[in-house]
C-alpha positions as a printed Julia matrix, in Angstrom:
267×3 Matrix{Float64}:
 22.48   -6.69   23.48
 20.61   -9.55   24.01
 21.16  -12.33   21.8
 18.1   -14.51   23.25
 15.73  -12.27   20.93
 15.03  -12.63   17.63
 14.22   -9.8    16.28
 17.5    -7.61   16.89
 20.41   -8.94   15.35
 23.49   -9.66   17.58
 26.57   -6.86   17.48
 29.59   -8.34   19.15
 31.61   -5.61   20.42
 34.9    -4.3    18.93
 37.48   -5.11   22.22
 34.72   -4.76   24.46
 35.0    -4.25   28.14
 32.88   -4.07   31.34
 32.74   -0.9    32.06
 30.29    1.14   34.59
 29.3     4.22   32.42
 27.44    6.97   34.51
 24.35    8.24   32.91
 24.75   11.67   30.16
 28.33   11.0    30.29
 30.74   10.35   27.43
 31.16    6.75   26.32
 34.87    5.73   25.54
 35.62    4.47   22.45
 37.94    1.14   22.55
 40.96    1.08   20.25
 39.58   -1.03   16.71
 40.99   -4.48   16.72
 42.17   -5.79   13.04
 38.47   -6.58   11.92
 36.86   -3.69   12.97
 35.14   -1.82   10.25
 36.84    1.25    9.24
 35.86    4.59    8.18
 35.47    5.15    4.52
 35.63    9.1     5.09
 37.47   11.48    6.43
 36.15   12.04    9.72
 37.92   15.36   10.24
 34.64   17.0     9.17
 31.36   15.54    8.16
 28.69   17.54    6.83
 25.31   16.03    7.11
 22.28   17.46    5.84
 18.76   16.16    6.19
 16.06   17.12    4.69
 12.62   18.69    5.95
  9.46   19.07    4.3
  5.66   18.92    5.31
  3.84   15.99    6.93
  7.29   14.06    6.92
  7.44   11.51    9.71
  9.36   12.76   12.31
 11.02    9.77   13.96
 12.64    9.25    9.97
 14.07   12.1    10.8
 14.54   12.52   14.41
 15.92    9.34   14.74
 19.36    9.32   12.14
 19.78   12.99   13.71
 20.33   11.5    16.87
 23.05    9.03   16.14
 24.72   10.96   13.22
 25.12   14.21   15.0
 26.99   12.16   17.36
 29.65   11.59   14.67
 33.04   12.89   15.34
 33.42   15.99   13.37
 29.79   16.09   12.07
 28.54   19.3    11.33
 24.55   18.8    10.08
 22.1    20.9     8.76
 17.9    20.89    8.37
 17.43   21.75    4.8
 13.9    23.31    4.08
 12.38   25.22    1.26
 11.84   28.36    3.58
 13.77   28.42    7.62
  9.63   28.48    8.63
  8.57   26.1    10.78
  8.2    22.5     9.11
  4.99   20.59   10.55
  5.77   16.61   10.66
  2.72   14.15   10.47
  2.57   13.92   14.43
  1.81   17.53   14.77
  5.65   18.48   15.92
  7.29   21.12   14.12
 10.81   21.05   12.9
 12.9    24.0    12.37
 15.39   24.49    9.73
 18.7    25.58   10.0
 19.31   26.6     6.16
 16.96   26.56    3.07
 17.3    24.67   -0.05
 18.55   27.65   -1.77
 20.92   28.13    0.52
 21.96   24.76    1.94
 25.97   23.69    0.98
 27.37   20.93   -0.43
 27.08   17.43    2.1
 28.76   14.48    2.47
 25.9    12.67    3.69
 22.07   13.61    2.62
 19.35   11.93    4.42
 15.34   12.22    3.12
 13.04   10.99    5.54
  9.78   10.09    4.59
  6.11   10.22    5.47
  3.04   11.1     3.35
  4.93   13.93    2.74
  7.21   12.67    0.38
  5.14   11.18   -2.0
  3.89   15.23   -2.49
  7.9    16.2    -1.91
  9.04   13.65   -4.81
  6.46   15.74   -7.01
  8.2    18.98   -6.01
 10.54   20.06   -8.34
 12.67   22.3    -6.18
 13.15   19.78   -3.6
 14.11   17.16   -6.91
 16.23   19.77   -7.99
 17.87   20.07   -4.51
 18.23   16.06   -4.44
 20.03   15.34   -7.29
 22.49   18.17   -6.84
 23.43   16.69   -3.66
 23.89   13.58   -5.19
 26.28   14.54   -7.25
 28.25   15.95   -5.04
 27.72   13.16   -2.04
 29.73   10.5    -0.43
 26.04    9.24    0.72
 22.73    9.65   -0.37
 20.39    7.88    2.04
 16.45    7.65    2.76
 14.66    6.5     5.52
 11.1     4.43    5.12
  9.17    6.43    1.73
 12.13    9.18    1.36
 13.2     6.41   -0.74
 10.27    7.7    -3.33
 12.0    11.18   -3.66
 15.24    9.51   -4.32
 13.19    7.19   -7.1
 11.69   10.52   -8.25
 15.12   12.47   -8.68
 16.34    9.13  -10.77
 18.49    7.52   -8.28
 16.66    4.43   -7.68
 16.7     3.05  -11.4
 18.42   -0.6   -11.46
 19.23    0.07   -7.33
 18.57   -2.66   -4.82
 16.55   -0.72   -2.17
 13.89   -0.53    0.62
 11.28    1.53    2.38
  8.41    0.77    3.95
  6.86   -2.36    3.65
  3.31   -1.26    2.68
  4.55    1.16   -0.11
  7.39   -1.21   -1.01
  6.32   -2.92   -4.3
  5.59    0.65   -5.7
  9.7     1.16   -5.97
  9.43   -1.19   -8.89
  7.76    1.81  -11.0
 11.37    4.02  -10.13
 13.25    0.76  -11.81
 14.64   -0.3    -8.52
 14.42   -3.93   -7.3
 12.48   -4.23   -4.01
 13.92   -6.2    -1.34
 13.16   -7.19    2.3
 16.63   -6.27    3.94
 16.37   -3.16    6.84
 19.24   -1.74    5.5
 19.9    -2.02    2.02
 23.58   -0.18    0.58
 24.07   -0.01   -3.21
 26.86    1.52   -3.85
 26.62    5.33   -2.54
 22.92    4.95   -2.17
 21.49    3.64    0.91
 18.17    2.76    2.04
 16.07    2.01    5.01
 12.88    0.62    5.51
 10.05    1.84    7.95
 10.61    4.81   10.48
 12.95    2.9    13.29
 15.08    0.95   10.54
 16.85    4.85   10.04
 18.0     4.43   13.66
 19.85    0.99   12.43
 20.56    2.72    9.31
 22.51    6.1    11.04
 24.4     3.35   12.91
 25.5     1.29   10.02
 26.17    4.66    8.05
 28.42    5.94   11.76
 30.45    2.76   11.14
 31.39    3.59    7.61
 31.86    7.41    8.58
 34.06    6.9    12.35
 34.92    3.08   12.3
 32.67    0.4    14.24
 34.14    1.1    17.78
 32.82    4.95   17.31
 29.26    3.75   16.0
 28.95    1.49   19.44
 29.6     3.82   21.35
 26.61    6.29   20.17
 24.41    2.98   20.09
 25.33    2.56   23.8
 24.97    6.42   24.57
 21.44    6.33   23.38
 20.83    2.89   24.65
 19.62    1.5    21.52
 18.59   -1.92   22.29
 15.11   -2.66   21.15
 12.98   -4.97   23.03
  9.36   -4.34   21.93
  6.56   -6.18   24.01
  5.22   -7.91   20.91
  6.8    -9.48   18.07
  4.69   -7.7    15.15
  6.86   -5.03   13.5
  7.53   -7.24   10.64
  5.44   -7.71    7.34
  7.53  -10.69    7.06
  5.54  -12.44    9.6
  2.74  -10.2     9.99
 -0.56  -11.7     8.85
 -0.8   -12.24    5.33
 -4.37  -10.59    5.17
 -3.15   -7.27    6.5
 -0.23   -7.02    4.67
 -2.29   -6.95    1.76
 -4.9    -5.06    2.7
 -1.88   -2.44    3.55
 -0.77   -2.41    0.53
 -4.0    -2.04   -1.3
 -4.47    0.68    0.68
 -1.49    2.37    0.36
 -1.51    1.88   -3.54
 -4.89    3.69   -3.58
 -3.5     6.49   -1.18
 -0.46    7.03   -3.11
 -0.39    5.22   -6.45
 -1.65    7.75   -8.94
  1.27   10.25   -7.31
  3.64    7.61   -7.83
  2.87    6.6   -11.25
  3.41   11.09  -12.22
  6.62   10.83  -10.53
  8.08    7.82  -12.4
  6.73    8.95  -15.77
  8.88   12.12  -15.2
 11.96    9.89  -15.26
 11.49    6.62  -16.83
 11.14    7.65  -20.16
């Protein structure tokens, strides 16, 4: 990766080596040197489960599924109130592989978001099916506003965490403390701002599950190394003006749904 641009911050390789890799082939994984990261769970078998649910965006989704399936040992599942078809906001359908009745217990639960969520966070099955998990869950992760059905199953209150940065200081009414960070990790909740910070996220969370060498080598099978064409993916030093206009609009789109969900738990 490319340290000359800004906007994609610098991973030096665990023993790295120059290596000619043909394309769709296996990447080897080097031995971890003394400061690699190492995993924090038993790799032997990983059970992931993420959930689906109308108008979700699918790249929240699609995304993490593509690095944490490549986990040794995972074994994931697409959660969904019925195994029907699940529309996403782009018009794509997901299918399910198990239904929230039906879905067993994971070590890792990841909620996408989307408009969808702030109707999902409302939903009490879907609730229901959140906070069992996170009782029972190494992680519980979210990926831009999934992190409003994790404030609206109670997991957020007095939680550093993120989401997307136009719905972002609407956490505050869950009790959790907004921050700018792509990745935020407190304790076994973890969060990740808009739609391509769950791609960073499933990366960071592949470190913790397989050990860092593991997690570069499903960066470098999907070639993850972002070089957009223009430098404005970032509120931070987006224009002012449209950041707040944004967020104006977003609170107007989404506040009143916000405002039922936190009443349900901040009480």
């Amino acid at each position: 990766m490319s340290s000359e641009n800004p906007r994609v911050r610098p991973v030096h390789p665990v023993d790295a080596e120059v290596v000619e890799v043909p394309v769709d082939t296996e990447v080897p994984v080097p031995e971890p040197s003394d400061d690699a990261v190492t995993p924090a769970h038993d790799p032997d078998e990983v059970r992931i489960s993420f959930l689906l649910f109308p108008d979700l965006t699918q790249l929240d989704l699609t995304g993490p599924a593509q690095v944490l399936s490549r986990v040794p040992g995972a074994r994931v599942e697409y959660v969904a109130a019925t195994l029907d078809p699940v529309p996403s906001d782009c018009g794509l359908a997901l299918v399910p592989t198990t239904t929230i009745a039906e879905a067993g217990p994971a070590d890792v639960l990841v909620v996408p978001g989307g408009d969808g969520a702030f109707d999902a966070m409302l939903d009490p099955e879907v609730i229901g099916f959140v906070r069992r998990e996170a009782e029972r869950a190494t992680w519980v992760t979210s990926v831009c506003t999934g992190a409003f059905v994790l404030g609206g199953a109670g997991l957020l209150a007095g939680k550093r965490a993120t989401t997307h940065w136009a719905s972002k200081p609407m956490l505050a009414a869950f009790g959790a403390q907004p921050v700018e960070d792509r990745v935020v990790d407190d304790g076994a909740i973890v969060t990740a701002a808009g739609v391509s910070a769950g791609i960073d996220m499933a990366l960071w969370l592949a470190a913790e599950l397989a050990g860092q060498p593991a997690a570069e080598a499903i960066q470098l099978q999907i070639e993850y190394d972002p070089q957009p064409p223009f430098d404005a993916g970032s509120a931070v030093r987006a224009d002012t003006r449209v950041v707040t206009a944004a967020r104006a609009a977003a609170e107007d789109a989404r506040g009143e749904r916000v405002a039922r969900a936190a009443a349900a738990v901040m009480h």
